[in-house]
C-alpha atoms as a printed R data frame, in Angstrom:
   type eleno elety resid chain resno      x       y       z
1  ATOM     1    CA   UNK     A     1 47.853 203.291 122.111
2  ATOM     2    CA   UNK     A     2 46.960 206.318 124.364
3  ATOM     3    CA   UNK     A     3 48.766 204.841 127.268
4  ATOM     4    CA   UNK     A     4 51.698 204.730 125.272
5  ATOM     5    CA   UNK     A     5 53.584 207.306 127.254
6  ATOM     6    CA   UNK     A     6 51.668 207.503 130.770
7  ATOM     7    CA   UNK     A     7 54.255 207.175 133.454
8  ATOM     8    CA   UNK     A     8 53.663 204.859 136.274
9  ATOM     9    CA   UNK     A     9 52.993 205.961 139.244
10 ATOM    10    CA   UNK     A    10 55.103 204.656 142.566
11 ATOM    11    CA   UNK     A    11 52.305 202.490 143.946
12 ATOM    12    CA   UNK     A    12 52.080 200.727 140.528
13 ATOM    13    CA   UNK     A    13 55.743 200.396 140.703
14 ATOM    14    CA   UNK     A    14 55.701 198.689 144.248
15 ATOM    15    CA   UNK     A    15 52.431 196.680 143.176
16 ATOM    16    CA   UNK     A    16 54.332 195.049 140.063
17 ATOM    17    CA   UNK     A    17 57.390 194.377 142.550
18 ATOM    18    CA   UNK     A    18 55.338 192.744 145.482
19 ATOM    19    CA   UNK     A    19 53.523 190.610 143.094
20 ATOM    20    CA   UNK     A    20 56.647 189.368 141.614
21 ATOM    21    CA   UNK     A    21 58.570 188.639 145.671
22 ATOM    22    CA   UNK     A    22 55.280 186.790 145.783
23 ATOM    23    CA   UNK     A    23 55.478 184.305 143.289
24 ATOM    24    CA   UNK     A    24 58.962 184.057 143.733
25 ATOM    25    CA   UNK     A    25 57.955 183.286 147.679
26 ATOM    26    CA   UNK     A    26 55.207 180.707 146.761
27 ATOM    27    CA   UNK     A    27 58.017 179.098 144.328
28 ATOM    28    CA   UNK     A    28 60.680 178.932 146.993
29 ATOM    29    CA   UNK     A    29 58.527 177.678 149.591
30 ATOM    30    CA   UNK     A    30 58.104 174.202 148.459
31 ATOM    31    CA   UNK     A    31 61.858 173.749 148.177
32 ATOM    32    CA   UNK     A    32 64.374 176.847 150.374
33 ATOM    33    CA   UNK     A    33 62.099 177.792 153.511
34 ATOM    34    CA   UNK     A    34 64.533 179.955 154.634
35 ATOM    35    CA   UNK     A    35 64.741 181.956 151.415
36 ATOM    36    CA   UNK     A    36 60.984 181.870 151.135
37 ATOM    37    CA   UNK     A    37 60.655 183.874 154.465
38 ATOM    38    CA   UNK     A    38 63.079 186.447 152.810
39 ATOM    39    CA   UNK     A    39 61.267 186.601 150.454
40 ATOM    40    CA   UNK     A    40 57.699 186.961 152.009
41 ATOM    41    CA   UNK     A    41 59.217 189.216 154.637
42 ATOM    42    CA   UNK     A    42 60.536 191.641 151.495
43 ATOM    43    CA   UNK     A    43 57.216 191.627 150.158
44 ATOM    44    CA   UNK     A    44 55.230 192.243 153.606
45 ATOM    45    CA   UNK     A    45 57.301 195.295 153.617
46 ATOM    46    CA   UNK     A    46 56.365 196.590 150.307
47 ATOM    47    CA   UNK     A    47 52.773 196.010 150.976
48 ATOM    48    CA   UNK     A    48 53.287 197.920 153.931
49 ATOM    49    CA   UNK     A    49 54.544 201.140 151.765
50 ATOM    50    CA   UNK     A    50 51.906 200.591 149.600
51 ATOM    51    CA   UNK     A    51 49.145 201.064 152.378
52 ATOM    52    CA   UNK     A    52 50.863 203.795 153.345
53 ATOM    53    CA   UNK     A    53 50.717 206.019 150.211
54 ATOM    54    CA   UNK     A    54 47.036 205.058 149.787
């Protein structure tokens, strides 16, 4: 209930957004390769923010 109006911050933002390229990489890669590396390339980039405001 407390948590109710906490903000998130940006690396929680980019967290929720790399884990959902991610799935949508691991779904892709059985059937659109080339979307999947899209996809996994997107998300190597966002990890790469991330590290960056840690």
């Amino acid at each position: 209930m407390f948590g109710l109006f906490k903000k998130t911050s940006e690396t929680e933002k980019l967290q929720k957004q790399y884990e959902k390229l991610m799935a949508e990489w691991h779904k892709l890669s059985t059937t659109n390769r080339a979307e999947s590396d899209k996809k996994y390339t997107e998300a190597q980039l966002i990890a790469d923010k991330i590290n960056k405001l840690k």
